[in-house]
C-alpha positions in Angstrom: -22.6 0.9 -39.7 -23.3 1.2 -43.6 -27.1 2.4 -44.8 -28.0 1.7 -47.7 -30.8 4.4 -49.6 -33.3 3.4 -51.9 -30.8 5.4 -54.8 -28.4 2.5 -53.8 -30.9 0.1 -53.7 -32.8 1.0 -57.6 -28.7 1.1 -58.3 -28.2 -2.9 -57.5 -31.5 -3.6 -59.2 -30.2 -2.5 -62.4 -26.8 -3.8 -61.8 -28.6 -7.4 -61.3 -31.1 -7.4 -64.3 -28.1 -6.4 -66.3 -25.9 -9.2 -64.8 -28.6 -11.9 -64.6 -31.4 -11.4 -66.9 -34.8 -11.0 -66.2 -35.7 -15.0 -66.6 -33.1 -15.6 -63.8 -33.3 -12.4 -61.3 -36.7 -13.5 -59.9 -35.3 -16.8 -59.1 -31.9 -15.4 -57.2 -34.1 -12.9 -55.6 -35.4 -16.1 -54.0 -32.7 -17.2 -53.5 -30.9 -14.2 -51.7 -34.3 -13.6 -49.1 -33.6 -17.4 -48.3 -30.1 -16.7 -47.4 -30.9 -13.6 -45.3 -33.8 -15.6 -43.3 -31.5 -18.4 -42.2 -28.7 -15.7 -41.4 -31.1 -13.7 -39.4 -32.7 -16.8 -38.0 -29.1 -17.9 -37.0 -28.2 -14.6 -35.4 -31.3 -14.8 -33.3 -30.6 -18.0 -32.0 -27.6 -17.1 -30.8 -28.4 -14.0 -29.3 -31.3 -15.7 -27.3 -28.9 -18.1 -25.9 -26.1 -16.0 -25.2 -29.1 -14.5 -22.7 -30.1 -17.7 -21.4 -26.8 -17.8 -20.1 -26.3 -14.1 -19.0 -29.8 -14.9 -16.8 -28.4 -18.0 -15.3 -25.4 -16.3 -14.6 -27.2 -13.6 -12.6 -29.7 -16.4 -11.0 -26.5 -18.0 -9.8 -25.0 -15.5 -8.7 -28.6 -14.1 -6.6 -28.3 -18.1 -5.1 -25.3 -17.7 -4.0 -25.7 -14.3 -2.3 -29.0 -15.5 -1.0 -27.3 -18.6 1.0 -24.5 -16.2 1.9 -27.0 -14.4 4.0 -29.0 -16.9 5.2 -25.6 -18.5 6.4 -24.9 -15.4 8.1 -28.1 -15.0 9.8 -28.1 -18.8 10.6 -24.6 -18.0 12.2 -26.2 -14.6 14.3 -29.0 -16.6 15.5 -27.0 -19.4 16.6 -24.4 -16.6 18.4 -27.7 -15.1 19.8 -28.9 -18.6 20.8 -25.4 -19.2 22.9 -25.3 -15.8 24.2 -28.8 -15.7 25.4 -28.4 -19.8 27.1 -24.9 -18.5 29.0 -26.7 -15.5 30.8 -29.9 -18.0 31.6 -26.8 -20.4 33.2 -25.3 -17.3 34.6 -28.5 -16.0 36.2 -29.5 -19.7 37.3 -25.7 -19.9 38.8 -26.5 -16.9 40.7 -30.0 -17.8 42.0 -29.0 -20.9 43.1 -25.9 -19.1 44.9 -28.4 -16.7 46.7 -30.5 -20.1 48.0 -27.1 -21.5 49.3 -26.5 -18.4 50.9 -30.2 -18.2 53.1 -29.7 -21.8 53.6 -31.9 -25.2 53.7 -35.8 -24.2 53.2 -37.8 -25.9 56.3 -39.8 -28.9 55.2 -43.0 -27.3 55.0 -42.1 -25.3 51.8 -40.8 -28.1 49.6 -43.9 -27.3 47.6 -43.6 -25.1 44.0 -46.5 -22.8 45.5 -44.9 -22.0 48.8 -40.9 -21.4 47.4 -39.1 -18.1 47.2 -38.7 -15.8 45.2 -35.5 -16.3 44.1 -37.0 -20.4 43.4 -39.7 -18.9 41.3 -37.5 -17.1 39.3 -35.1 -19.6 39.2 -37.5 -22.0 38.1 -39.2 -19.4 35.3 -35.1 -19.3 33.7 -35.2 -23.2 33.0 -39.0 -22.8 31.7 -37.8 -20.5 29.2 -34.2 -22.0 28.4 -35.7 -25.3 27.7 -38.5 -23.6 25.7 -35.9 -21.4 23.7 -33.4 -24.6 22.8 -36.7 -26.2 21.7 -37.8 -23.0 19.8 -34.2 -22.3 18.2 -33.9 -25.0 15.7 -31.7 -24.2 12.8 -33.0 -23.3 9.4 -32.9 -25.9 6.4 -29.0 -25.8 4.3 -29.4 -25.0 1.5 -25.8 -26.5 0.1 -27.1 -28.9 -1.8 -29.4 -27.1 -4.0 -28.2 -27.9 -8.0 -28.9 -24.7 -10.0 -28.9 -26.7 -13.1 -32.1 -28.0 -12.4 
């Protein structure tokens, strides 16, 4: 911008003690350091709040990006979720195919401990559906958080 050198500066002195006297220039001096304090004082406050709202932009805008992603992974874990429960009924569909196939067990293996393989593993699949469903519940929303706060 504009400098002003002390040449300048002993150059306005002069100009003032002429203009104003020497009973008065103490006085406007005053008066003039007053004037540049509030200005200064004014300029800082805007300039601090013109970066509270540049960082609350950016904070906003990080919020939003954050719940973007936690959206999407919410939506991959939920398409994992479905994926993984359609091959468990797949495989179960196909185990209980293969015990249609051999036919009706005798009586005397009714129990858990004496069954097939194919009942064992049939039996493992549900064990770990039901403990994957339980497992898989979906993270917290956060839609309704208020940034203003």
């Amino acid at each position: 911008m504009f400098e002003v050198g002390f040449s300048e500066l002993m150059v306005i002195a002069v100009v003032a003690l002429l203009v104003l006297g020497p009973e008065r220039l103490p006085k406007a001096a005053r008066f003039a350091g007053l004037w540049v304090r509030r200005a200064r004082a004014q300029w800082n406050s805007v300039k601090a709040e013109f970066e509270r709202d540049i960082a609350d932009d950016e904070l906003k805008r990080t919020l939003q990006e954050t719940q973007a992603s936690l959206r999407d992974a919410h939506a991959s874990l939920r398409d994992a979720g479905n994926q993984m429960q359609r091959e468990f009924h797949d495989a179960r569909e196909a185990l209980r195919g293969d015990e249609l196939m051999r036919g009706p067990q005798p009586p005397g293996l009714s129990s858990p401990e004496a069954a097939s393989p194919a009942s064992e593993a049939l039996f493992a699949i549900e064990r770990a559906q039901r403990s994957t469903l339980q497992a898989s519940s979906p993270p917290p929303v956060l839609d309704d958080v208020d940034p203003e706060r």
